[in-house]
C-alpha positions as CSV (number, residue, x, y, z in Angstrom):
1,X,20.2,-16.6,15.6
2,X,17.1,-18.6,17.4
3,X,15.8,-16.9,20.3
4,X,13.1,-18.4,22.1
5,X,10.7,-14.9,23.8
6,X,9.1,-16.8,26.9
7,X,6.9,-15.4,29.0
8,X,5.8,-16.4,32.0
9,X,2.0,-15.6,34.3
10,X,3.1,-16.5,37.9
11,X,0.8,-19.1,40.0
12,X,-2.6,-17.6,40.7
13,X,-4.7,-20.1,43.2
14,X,-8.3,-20.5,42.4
15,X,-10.5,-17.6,44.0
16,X,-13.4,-18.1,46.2
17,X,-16.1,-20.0,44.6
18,X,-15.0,-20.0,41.3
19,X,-14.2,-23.5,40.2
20,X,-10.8,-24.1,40.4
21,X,-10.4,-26.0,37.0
22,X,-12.6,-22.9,35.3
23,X,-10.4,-19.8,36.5
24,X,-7.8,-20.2,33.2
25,X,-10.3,-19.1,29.9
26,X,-7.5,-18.4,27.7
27,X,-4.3,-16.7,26.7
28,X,-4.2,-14.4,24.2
29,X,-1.3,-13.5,21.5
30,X,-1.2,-10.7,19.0
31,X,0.2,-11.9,15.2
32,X,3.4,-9.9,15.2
33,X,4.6,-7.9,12.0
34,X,8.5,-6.4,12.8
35,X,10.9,-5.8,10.7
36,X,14.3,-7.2,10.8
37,X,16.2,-6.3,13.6
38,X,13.5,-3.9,15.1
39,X,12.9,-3.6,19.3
40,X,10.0,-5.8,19.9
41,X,7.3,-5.4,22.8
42,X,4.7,-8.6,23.3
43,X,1.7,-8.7,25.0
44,X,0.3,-11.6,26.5
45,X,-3.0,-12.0,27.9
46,X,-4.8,-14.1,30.2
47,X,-8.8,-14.3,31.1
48,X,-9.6,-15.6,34.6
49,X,-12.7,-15.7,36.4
50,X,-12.7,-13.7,39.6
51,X,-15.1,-13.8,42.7
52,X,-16.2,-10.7,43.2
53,X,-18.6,-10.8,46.0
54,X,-21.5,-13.5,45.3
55,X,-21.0,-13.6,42.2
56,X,-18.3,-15.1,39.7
57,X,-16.6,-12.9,37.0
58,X,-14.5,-12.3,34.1
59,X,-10.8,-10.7,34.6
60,X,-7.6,-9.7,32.6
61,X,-4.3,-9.9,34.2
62,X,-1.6,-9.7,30.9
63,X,2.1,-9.2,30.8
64,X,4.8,-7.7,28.3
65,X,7.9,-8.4,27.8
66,X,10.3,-5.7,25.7
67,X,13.2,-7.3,24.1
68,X,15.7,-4.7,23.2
69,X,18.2,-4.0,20.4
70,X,21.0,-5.0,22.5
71,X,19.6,-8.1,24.5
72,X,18.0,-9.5,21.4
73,X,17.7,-8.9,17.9
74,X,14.8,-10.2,15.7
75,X,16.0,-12.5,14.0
76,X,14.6,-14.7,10.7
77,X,13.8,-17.8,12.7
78,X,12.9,-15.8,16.1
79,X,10.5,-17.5,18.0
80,X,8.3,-17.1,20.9
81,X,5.6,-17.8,23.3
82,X,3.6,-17.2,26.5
83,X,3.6,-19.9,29.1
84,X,0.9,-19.7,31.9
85,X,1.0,-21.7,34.9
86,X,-1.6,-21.8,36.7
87,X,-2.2,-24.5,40.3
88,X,-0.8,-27.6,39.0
89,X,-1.2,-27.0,35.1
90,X,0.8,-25.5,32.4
91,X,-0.3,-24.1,28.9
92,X,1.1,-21.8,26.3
93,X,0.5,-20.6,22.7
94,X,3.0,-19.9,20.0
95,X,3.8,-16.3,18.7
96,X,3.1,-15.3,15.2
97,X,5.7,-13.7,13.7
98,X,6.3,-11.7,10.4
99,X,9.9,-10.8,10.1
100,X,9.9,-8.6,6.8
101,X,12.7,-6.4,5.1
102,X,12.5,-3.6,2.3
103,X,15.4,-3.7,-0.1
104,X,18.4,-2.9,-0.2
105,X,18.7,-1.5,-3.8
106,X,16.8,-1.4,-6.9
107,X,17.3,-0.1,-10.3
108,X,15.3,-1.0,-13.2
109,X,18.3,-1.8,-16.9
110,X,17.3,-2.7,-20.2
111,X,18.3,-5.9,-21.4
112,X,20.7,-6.2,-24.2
113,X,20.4,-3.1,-25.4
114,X,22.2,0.6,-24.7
115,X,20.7,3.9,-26.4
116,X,17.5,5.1,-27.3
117,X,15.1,2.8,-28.6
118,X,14.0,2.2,-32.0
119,X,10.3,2.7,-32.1
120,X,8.0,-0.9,-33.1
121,X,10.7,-2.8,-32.1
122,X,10.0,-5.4,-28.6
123,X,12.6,-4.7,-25.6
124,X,13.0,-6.1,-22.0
125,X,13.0,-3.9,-19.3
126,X,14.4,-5.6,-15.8
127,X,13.4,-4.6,-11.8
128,X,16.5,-5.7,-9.8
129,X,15.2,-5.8,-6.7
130,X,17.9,-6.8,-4.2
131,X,17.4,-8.5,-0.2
132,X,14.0,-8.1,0.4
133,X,11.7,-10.5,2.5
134,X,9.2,-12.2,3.1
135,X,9.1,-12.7,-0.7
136,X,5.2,-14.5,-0.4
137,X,4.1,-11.2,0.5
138,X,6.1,-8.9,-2.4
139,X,4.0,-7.6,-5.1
140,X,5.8,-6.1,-7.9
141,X,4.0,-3.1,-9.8
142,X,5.1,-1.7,-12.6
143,X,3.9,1.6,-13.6
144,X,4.1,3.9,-17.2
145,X,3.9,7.1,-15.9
146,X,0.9,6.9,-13.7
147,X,-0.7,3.9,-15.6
148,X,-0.5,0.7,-14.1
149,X,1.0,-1.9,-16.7
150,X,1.7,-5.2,-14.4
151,X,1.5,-6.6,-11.2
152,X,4.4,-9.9,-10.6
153,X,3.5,-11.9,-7.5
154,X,5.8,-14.9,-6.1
155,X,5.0,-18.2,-4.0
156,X,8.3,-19.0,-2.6
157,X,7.8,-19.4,1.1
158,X,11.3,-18.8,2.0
159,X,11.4,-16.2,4.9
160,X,15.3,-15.7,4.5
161,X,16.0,-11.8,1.8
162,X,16.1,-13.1,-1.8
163,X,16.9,-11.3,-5.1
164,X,13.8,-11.1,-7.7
165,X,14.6,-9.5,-11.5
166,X,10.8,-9.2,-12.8
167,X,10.6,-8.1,-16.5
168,X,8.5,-5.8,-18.6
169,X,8.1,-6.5,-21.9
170,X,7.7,-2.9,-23.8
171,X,7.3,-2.2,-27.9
172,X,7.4,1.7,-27.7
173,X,5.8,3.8,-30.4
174,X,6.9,7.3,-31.1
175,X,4.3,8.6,-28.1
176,X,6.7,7.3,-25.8
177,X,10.0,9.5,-26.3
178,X,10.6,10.7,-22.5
179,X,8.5,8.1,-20.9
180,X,8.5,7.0,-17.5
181,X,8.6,3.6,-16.4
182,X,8.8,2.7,-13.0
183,X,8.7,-0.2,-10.4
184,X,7.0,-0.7,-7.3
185,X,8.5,-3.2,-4.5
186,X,5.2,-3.3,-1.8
187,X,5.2,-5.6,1.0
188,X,1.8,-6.6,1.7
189,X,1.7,-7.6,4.7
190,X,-1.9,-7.6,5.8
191,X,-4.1,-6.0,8.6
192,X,-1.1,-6.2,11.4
193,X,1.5,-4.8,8.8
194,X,2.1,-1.1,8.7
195,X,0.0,0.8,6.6
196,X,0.1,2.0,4.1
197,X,2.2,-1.2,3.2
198,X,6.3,-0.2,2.5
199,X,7.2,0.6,-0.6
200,X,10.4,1.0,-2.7
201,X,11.0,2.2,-5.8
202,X,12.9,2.6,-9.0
203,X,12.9,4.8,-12.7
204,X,13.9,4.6,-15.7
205,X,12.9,7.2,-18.7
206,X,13.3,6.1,-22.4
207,X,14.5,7.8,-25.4
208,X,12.5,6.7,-29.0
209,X,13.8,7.1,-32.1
210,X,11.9,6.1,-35.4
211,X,13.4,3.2,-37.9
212,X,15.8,4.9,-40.7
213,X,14.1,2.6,-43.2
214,X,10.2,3.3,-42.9
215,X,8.1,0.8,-44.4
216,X,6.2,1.2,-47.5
217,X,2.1,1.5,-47.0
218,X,0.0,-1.6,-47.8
219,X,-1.2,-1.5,-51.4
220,X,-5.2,-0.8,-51.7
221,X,-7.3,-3.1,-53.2
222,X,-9.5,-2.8,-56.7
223,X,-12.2,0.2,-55.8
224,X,-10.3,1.9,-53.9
225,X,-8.3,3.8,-56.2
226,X,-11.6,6.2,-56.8
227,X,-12.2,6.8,-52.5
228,X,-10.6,10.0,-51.5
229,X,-7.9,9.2,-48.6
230,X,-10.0,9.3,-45.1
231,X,-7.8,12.1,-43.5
232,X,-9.2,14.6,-46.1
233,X,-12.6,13.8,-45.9
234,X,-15.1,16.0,-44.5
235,X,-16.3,14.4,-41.6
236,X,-20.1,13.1,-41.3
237,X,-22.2,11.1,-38.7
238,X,-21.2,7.6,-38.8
239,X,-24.5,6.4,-37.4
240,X,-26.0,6.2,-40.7
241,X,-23.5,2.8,-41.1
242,X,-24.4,-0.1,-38.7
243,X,-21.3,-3.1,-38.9
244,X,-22.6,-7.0,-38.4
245,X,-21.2,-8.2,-36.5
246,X,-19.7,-4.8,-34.8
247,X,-16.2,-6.2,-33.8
248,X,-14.5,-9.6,-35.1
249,X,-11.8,-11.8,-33.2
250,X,-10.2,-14.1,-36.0
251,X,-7.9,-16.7,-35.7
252,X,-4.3,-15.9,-38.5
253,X,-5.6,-17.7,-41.9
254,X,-9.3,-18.3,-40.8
255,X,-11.8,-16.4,-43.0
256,X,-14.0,-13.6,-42.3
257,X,-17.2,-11.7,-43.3
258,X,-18.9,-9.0,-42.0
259,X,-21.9,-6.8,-43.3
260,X,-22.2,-2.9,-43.6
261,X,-25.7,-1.7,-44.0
262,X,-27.0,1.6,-44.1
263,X,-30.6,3.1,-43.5
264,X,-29.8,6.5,-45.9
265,X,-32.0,7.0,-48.7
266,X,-30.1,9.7,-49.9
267,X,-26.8,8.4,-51.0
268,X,-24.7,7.7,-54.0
269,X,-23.5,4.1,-53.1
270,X,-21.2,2.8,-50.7
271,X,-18.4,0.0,-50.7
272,X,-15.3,-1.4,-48.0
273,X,-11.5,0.1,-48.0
274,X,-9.2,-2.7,-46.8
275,X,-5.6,-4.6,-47.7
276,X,-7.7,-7.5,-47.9
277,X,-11.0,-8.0,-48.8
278,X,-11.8,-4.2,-50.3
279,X,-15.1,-3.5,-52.5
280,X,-15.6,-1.5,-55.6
281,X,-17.7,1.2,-54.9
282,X,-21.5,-0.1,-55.4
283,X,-23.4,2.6,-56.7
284,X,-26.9,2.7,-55.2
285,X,-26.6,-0.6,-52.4
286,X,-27.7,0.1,-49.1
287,X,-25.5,-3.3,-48.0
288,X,-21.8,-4.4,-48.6
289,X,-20.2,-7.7,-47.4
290,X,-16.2,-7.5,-46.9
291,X,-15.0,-11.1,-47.0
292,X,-11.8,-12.9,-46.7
293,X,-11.0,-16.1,-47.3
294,X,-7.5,-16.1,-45.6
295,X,-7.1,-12.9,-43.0
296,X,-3.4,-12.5,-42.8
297,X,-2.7,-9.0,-42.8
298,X,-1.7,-8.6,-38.5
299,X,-2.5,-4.8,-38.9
300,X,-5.9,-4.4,-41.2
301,X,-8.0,-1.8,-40.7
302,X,-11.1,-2.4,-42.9
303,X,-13.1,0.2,-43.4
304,X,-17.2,0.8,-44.5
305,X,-18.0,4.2,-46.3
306,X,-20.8,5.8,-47.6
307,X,-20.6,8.8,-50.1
308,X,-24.0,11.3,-50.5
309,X,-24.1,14.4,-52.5
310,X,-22.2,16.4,-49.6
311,X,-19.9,14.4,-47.8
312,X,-18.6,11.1,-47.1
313,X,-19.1,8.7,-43.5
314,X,-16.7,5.9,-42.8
315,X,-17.2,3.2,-39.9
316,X,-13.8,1.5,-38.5
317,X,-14.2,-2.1,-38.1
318,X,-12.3,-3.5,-34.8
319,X,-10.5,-6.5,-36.0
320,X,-8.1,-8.6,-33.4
321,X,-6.4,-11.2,-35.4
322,X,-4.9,-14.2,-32.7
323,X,-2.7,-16.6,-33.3
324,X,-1.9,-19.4,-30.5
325,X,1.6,-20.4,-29.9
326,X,3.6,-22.2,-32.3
327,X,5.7,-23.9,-29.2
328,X,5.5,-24.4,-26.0
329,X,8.5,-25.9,-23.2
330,X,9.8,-25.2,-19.9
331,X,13.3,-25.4,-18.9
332,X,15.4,-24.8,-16.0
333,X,17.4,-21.6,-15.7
334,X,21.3,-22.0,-15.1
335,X,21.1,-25.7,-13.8
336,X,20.7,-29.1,-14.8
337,X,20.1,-32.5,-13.0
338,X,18.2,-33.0,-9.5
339,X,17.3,-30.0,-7.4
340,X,17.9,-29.4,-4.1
341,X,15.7,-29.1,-1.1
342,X,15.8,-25.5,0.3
343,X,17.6,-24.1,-3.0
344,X,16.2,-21.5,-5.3
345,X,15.6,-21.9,-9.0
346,X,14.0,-20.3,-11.9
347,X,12.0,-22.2,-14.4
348,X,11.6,-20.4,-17.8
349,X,8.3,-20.8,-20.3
350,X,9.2,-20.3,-23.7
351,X,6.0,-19.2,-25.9
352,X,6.9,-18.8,-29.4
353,X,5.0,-16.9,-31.9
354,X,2.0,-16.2,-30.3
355,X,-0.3,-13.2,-30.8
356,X,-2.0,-10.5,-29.8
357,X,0.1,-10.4,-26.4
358,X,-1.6,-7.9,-24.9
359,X,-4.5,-10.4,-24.7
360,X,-2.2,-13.2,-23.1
361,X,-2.4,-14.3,-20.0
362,X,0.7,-17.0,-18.6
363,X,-0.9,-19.4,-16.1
364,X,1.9,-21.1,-13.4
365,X,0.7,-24.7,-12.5
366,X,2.4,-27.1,-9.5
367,X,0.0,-30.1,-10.8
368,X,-3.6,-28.2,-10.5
369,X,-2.9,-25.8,-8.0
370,X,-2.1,-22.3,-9.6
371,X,0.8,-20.4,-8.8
372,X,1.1,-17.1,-10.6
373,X,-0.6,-15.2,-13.4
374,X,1.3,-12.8,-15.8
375,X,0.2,-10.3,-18.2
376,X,1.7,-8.2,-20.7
377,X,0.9,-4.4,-21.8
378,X,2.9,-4.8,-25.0
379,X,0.6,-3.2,-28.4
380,X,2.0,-5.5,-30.5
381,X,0.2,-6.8,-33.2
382,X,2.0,-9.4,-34.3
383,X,3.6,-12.8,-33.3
384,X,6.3,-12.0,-30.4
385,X,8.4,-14.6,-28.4
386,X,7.8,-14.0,-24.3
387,X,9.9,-16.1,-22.0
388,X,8.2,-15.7,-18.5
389,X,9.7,-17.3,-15.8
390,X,8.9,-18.9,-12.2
391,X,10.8,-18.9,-9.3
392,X,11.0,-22.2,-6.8
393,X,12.4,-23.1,-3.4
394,X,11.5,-26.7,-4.0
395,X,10.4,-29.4,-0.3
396,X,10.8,-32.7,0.1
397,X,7.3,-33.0,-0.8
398,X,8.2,-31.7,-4.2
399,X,9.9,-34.4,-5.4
400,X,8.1,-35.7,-8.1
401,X,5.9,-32.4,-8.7
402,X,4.4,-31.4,-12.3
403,X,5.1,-28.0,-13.3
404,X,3.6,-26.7,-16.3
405,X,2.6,-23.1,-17.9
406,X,-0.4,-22.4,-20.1
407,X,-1.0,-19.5,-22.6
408,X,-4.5,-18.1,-22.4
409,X,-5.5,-16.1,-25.0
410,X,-8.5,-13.9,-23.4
411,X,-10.2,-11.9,-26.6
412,X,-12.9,-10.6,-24.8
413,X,-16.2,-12.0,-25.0
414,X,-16.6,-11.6,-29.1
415,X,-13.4,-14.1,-28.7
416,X,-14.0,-18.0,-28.7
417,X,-15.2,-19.1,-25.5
418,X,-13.6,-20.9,-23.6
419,X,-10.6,-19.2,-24.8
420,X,-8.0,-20.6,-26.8
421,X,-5.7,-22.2,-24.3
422,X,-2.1,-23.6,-25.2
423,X,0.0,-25.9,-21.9
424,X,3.6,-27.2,-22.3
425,X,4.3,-30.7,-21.4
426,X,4.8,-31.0,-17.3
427,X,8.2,-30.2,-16.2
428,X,8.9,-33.1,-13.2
429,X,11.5,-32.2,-11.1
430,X,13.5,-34.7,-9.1
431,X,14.3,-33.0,-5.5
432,X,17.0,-34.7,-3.3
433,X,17.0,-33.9,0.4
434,X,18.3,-35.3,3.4
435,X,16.6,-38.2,5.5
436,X,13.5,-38.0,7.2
437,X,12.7,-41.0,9.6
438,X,9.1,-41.7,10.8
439,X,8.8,-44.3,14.2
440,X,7.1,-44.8,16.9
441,X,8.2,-43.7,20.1
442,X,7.6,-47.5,21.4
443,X,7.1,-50.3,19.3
444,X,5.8,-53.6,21.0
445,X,6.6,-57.2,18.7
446,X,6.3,-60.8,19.3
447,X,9.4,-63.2,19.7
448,X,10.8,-64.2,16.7
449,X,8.4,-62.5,14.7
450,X,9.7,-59.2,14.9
451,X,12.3,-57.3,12.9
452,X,13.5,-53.8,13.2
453,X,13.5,-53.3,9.1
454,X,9.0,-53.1,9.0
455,X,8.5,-50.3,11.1
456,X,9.9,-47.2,10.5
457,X,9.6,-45.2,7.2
458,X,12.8,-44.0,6.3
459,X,12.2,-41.3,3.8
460,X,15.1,-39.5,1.5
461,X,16.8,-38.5,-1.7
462,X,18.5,-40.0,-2.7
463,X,17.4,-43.6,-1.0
464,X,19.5,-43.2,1.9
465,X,21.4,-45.8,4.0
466,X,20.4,-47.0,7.6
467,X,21.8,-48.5,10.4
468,X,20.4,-49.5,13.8
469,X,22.5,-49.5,16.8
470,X,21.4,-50.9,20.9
471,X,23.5,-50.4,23.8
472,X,26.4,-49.1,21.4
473,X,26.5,-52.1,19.3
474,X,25.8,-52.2,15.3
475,X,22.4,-54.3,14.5
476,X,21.0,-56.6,11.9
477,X,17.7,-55.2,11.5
478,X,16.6,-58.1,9.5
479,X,17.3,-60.6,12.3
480,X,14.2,-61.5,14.3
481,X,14.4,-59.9,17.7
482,X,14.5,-62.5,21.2
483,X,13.1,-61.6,24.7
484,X,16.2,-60.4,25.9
485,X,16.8,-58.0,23.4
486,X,14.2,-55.5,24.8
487,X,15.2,-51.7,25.2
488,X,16.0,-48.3,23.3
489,X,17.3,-48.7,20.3
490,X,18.7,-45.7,17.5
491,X,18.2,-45.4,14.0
492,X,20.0,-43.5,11.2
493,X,19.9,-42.4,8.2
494,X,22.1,-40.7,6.0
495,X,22.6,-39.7,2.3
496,X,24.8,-36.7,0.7
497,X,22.5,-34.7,1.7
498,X,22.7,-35.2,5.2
499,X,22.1,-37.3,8.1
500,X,19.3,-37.5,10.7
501,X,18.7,-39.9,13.7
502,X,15.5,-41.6,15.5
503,X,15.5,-43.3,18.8
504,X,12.3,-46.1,19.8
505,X,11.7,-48.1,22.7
506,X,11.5,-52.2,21.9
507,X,9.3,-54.4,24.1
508,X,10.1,-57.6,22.9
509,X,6.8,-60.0,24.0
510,X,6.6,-63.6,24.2
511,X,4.3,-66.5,25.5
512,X,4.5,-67.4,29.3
513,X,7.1,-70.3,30.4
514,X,7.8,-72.1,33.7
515,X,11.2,-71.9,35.7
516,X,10.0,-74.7,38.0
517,X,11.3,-78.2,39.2
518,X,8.7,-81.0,39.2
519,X,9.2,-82.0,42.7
520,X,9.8,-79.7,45.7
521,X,10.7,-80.0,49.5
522,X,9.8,-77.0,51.3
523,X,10.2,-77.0,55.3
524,X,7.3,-76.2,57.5
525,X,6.2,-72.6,57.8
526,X,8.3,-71.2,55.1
527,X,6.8,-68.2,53.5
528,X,7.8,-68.4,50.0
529,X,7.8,-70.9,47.5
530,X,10.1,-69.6,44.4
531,X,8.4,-71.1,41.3
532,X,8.7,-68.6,38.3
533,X,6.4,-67.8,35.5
534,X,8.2,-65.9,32.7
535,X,6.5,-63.8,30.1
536,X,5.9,-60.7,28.3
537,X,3.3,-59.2,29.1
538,X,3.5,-60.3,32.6
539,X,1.4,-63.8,33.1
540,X,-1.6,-64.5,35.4
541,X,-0.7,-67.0,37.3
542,X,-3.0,-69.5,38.6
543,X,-2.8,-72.5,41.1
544,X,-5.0,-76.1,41.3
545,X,-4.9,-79.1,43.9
546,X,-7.6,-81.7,42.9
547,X,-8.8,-79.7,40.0
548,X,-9.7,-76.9,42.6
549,X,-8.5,-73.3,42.1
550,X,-6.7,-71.7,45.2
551,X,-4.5,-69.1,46.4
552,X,-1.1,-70.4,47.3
553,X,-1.1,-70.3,51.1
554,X,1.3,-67.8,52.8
555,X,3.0,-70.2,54.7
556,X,3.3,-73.8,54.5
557,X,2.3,-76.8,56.6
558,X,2.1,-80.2,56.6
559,X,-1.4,-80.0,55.3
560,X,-0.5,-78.5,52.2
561,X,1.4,-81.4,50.8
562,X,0.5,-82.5,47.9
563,X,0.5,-81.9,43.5
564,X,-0.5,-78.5,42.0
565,X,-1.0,-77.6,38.9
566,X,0.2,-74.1,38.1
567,X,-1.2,-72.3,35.1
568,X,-0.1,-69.3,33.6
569,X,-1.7,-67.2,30.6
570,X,-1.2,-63.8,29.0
571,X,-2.5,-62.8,25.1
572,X,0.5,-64.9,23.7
573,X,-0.8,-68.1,25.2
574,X,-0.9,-70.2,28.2
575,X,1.9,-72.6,30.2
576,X,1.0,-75.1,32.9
577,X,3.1,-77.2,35.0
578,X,2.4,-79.9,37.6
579,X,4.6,-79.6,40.7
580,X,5.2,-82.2,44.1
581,X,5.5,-80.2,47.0
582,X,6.3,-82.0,50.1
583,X,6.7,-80.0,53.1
584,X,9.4,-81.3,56.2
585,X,9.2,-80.6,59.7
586,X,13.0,-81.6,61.0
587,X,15.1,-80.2,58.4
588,X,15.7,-77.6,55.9
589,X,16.1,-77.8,52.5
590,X,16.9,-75.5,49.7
591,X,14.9,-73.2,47.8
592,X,13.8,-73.7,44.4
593,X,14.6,-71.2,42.0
């Protein structure tokens, strides 16, 4: 329902000294946040000056008006504003209104899958989240527990309740038997929203179970055979090893080296415990390279020791091995051809093989302007598939638009800088919508050079049809238009999409012309003399007798025989026209017309 709120300041004359076209300063409306259906109260308020003894001064005068649950509900397309009147003049401001809804339901499932989970393996958990609005203004948290995992933002600017099913991408480990996942629905709603902002939300614990078949452990390399196993090694102060470079970010198959020094002088030797790249143990060194030509192993954990005559120190080395999709495409979910102005869709990203995707970061494009951002808090090491998706309620002004989606892989600042970036090729969409017709309220042309087909834009898609109509007749709009063909004429438009219509006013202009004989007998004192000039814009007219301007006497007399010359002129050009006039005394003669 559309319900226009109008309120309405009665006259107020101007007061005393103030100046009269001063008292009005202006009117003042609150932005409104309500939700659906809610009583709504608006205040309006207007700043006059007021003369308050010598002296001129600021005043408030403001109104309200309640609308109530049974007069008028807030609707999605309410609208309103405050109208002032004040002496002879009117103004008003619109109302800004927030119409916003929590939803109805939500429930968080688990895609394609029933029963505990197997631990290391990827699943999808899905946030239906059902009738909620304005969706510009929902953010989607998910939560772990109390740890924060992802926030899912949304463009669309439809006002109407839609449906949103955000995922979670999860690869549980045996820590999370029990866990709690849970997601957030929060309208943001800024500064004139309630606060704290509503909220809704939904959980769903998780059962982990470990694989039947567990996987043998990588074999060790030559040199390590003589190491005793790290978990029964006494433990000792890891500061006497010092790792260069500290951390590594590698790219899958790239190769790798990194030194482990020590400053002991008191030790028996020291060497590197890896599945790739493992030392013998050097008896005596005081530095030890561990180098790879090919790193391929997605879970390494190299490792520098150092044995002395009491104990042995190991040093971790912090290894992120990366890998940038194999593929990238978007597609569009569920439909295929054009879209549909007004309609909702969801574009997919398919990112294949990629890795780590903790460290991935989907970026949403609509040519260069950036949409949304989504992140992932799997573990997983290595290569996954993610599928993220977009949701669009494509314009008019769409049609045509570039969508695209980039994988950023951000590794931190020991990562390649800028970081390894991956787009898909531009998705262009093709949006068809009704007509939209552009014209002039009046359009002025010349005579025969001027046809209704050049001067409205007639926008629509597909192309749509036209037809002009004037004075309920169909017309050719690629005929040249005459003088007498002046007047309001209609276009429309229409397509299967719709129709729409335009009306513009047609002043048809043309050069001046004479409706005038060349001889004339007038009788004495008549008052008139009916020669016509014709044109559009109206001619001046001018009069000559022996090459001397005049004004055309009121009334005529025998003196006033004679030829004129009449001239007439406007920005089309100029007509003149030489004329007998003979005026009688004893009879009476016709006008000319």
């Amino acid at each position: 329902m559309l319900a226009f709120l109008v309120l309405m300041l009665l006259d107020r004359a101007a007061d005393g000294a103030c100046p009269p076209d001063t008292n009005l300063q202006t009117v003042e409306l609150p932005e409104v946040v309500v939700r659906h259906a809610d009583l709504l109260q608006i205040n309006c308020t207007a700043l006059f000056h007021k003369q308050l003894g010598r002296h001129c001064v600021f005043t408030e005068e403001h109104t309200s008006l309640l609308v109530a649950r049974n007069l008028t509900r807030v609707d999605w397309d309410t609208q309103a504003h405050c109208s002032l009147k004040l002496n002879e003049s009117l103004q008003y401001k619109n109302l800004t209104i927030t119409v916003y809804k929590t939803p109805d339901s939500m429930s968080i499932s688990l895609l394609n899958h029933s029963g505990p989970m197997v631990e290391g393996t990827e699943y999808h958990l899905q946030c239906d989240i059902l009738n909620v609005a304005p969706v510009q203004n929902l953010i989607v948290k998910w939560y772990k527990g109390n740890e924060s995992l992802l926030n899912v933002t949304y463009s669309n600017s439809t006002k109407t309740p839609v449906d949103v099913f955000p995922t979670l991408i999860v690869t549980p480990s045996s820590d999370d038997d029990g866990a709690q996942y849970r997601c957030e629905a929060e309208l943001d709603l800024g500064p004139e929203g309630p606060q704290p902002p509503p909220t809704v939300s939904s959980k769903y614990q998780i059962y982990v179970v470990q694989p039947q078949n567990q996987p043998t452990p990588f074999p060790t390399t030559p040199g390590s055979k003589d190491i005793v196993q790290p978990t029964a090694k006494p433990k000792g102060h890891n500061d006497l090893l010092e790792l260069n470079p500290p951390i590594v970010v590698v790219e899958y198959g790239d190769p790798v080296s990194v030194n482990c020094s020590t400053s002991s002088t008191d030790h028996e030797g020291m060497g590197w415990e890896a599945t790739q790249g493992g030392t013998d143990f050097q008896l005596n060194a005081t530095i030890v390279t561990w180098i790879v030509d090919n790193l391929e192993d997605w879970t390494i954990k190299p490792m520098c020791y150092i044995t002395t005559s009491t104990n042995q120190v190991t040093k971790m080395l912090p290894v992120i091995l990366y890998k940038t999709p194999d593929n990238m495409s978007i597609s569009l979910l569920d439909h295929s051809g054009p879209m549909v102005e007004g309609t909702e869709y969801h574009l997919q990203c398919d990112i294949l093989n990629v890795a780590p995707v903790q460290n991935l970061i989907v970026k949403w494009y609509k040519g260069n302007e950036s949409l949304l951002n989504v992140t992932y808090s799997n573990s997983t090491k290595t290569p996954v598939d993610v599928f993220p998706t977009l949701i669009v309620t494509p314009s008019s002004d769409d049609d045509g638009a570039q969508y695209r989606c980039e994988a950023e892989l951000d590794l931190g600042p020991e990562g390649p800088q800028p970081p390894p970036t991956v787009s898909s090729e531009p998705l262009i969409i093709t949006v068809h919508y009704k007509p939209d017709i552009k014209c002039p309220l009046q359009y002025i042309g010349v005579e025969k050079n001027f046809t209704l087909d050049k001067y409205c834009v007639v926008m629509g898609n597909p192309p749509p049809d036209t037809e002009w109509n004037w004075e309920g007749k169909h017309v050719n709009a690629s005929k040249p238009l005459n003088r007498k063909e002046s007047g309001r004429y209609t276009i429309s438009a229409f397509n299967h999409q719709g129709s729409t219509n335009a009306t513009v006013e047609i002043i048809v202009e043309y050069a001046p012309e004479w409706t005038c004989p060349s001889k004339i007998e007038i009788k004495e004192n008549e008052s008139l003399l009916e020669c016509k000039a014709n044109g559009q814009p109206e001619p001046e007219v001018r009069w000559y007798k022996d090459q001397t301007s005049l004004d055309p006497p009121r009334t005529w007399t025998r003196q006033n025989r004679g030829e004129y010359t009449l001239v007439s002129s406007n920005k089309h050009g100029e007509a003149s026209h030489t004329v007998h006039i003979d005026v009688l005394s004893d009879h009476f003669l016709p006008r000319c017309s």
